[in-house]
N, C-alpha and C positions, 0 to 999 in steps of 0.2 A: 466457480468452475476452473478453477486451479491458474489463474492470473498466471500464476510466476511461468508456466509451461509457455500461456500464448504469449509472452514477450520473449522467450525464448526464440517461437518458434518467428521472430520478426526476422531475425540474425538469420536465418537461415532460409529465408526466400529463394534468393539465391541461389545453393544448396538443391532444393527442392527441387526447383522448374529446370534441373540437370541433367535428372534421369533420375535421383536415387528415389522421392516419391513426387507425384503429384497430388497436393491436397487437393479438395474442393474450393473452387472460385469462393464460394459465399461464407467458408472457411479462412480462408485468407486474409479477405475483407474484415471479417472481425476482429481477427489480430493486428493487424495495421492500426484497427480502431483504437481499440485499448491501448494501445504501444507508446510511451511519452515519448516525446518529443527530442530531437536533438537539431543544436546546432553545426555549421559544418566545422569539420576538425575537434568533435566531441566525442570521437570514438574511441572505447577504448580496448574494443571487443577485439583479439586474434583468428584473423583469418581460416575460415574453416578449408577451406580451396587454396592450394596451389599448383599453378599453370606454368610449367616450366618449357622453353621453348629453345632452338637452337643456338639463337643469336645472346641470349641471356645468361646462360650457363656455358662454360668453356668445356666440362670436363660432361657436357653432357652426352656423346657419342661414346665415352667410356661408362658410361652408368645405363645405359639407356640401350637399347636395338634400332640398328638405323632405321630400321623401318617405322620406327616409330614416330608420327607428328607430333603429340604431345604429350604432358604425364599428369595425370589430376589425383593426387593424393587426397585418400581420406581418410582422419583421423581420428582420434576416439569420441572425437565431439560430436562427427556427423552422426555417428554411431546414437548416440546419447538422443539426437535431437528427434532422430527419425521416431526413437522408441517413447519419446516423451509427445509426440504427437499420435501414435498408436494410442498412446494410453488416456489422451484425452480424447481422443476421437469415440474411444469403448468408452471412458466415465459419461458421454455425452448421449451414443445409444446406450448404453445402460437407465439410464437414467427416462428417456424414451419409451425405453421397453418396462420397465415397475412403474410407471402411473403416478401423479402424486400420490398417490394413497399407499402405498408402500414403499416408494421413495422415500415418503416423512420418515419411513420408519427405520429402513435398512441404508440410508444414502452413506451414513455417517460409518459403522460398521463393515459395510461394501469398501469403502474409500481407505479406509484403514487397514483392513484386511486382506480381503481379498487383490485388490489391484495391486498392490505391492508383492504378490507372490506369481501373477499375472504380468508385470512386467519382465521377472528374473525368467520365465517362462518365452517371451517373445524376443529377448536379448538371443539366448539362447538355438531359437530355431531360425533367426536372420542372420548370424551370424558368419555363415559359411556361405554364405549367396555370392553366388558371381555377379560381375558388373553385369552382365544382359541380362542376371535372375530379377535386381534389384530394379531396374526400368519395367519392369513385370511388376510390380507388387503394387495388388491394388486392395482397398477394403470395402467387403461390403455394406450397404446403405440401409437395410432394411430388416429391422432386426423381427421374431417368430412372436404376431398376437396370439391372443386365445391361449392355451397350455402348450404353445410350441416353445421347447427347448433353447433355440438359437438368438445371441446375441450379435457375435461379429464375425466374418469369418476373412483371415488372411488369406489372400488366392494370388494365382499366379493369373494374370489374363490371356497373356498369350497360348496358353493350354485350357485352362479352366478350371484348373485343378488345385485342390485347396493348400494350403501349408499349415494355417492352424485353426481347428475352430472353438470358437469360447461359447458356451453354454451355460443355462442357469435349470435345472430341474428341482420342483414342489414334490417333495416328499410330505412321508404322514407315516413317522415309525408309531409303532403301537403304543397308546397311551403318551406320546410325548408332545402331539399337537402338529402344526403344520413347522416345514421349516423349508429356505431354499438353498440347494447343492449348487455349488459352482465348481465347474469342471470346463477342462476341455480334451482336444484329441487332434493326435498333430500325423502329420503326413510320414515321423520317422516311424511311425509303428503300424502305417495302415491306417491310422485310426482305430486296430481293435481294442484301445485298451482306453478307460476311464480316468483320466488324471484329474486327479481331486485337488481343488483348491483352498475347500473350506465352505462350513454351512454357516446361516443366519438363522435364527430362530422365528418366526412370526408372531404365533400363538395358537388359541385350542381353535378358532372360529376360521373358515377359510379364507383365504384371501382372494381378491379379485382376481380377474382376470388379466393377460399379459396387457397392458395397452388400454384395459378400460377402468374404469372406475366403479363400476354396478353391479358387472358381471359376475356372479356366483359358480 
């Protein structure tokens, strides 16, 4: 389940419980878990936060608006981290929503493919978020059984209103078998339009259902 991400996402605690996201508690937990160990003065990680104050900085009334208390720079790491936990957060309901039984099949193909055109996609639409947007952003938990479409959807909480959603649709072109469409549809266009990410092939016989293993 992509190790390298959750020890990323250790460095970044921090970070998180700021404002820019709040993962899940039982999220968290398991990165701590997995996270080796260090001892103290073993770091070698660059500070993703800096807190610049009056008494610290001399030349900070000439950089800064008085009215300012403090200044918390974020740089291209936070950037990095936030999107590298989006994207294990969706390999994880991804993975939720195909079942083992089509999981065995597509996990490897999905992971290769798709997520990686799926990431350049969420870089893109967080990008321009103000500080109050990004204390907003939350992800949804529950991704569509049965033949419903919906994987994750990025929203804003304090409105309700979505910013991006990722989708996976079962098609069946004529004579070519079953296959699944991954798309999504983002808040700069309304959502009227289909942005295609890329298909997986299954085969001729149909596949389960979202979430079950039996279901035809």
């Amino acid at each position: 389940m992509m190790p390298w991400v959750k020890r990323g996402l250790v460095i970044s605690s921090a970070l998180l419980t700021l404002g820019l996201f709040v993962p899940p508690n039982e999220y968290v937990k398991d990165v701590q878990a997995q996270a080796p160990s260090k001892s103290l003065g073993d770091s070698s990680e660059k500070p993703l936060i800096y807190k610049v104050n009056e008494t610290s900085y001399e030349l900070y009334h000439d950089v800064l608006p008085l009215s300012t208390d403090h200044y918390i720079h974020r740089d291209s790491s936070s950037a990095e981290i936030f999107t590298d936990f989006v994207m294990n957060y969706t390999y994880d309901l991804s993975l939720m929503k195909f079942g083992s039984t089509i999981a065995a099949k597509i996990e490897q193909p999905f992971a290769e493919t798709i997520l990686p055109k799926l990431k350049d996609v969420v870089i893109k639409t967080t990008m321009d978020l103000t500080k109050e947007e990004w204390e907003q952003v939350k992800l949804s938990k529950h991704p569509a059984s049965g033949l419903g479409e919906k994987i994750v959807h990025i929203y804003n909480e304090e409105s309700g209103e979505d910013l991006l959603r990722f989708h996976v649709r079962r098609d069946q072109p004529p004579k070519q078998g079953f296959m699944f469409n991954f798309h999504y549809h983002t808040y700069a266009d309304e959502f009227e339009k289909h942005h295609d990410l890329g298909s997986i092939y299954w085969g001729k016989n149909s596949p389960p259902q979202w979430m079950s293993e039996n279901r035809i």
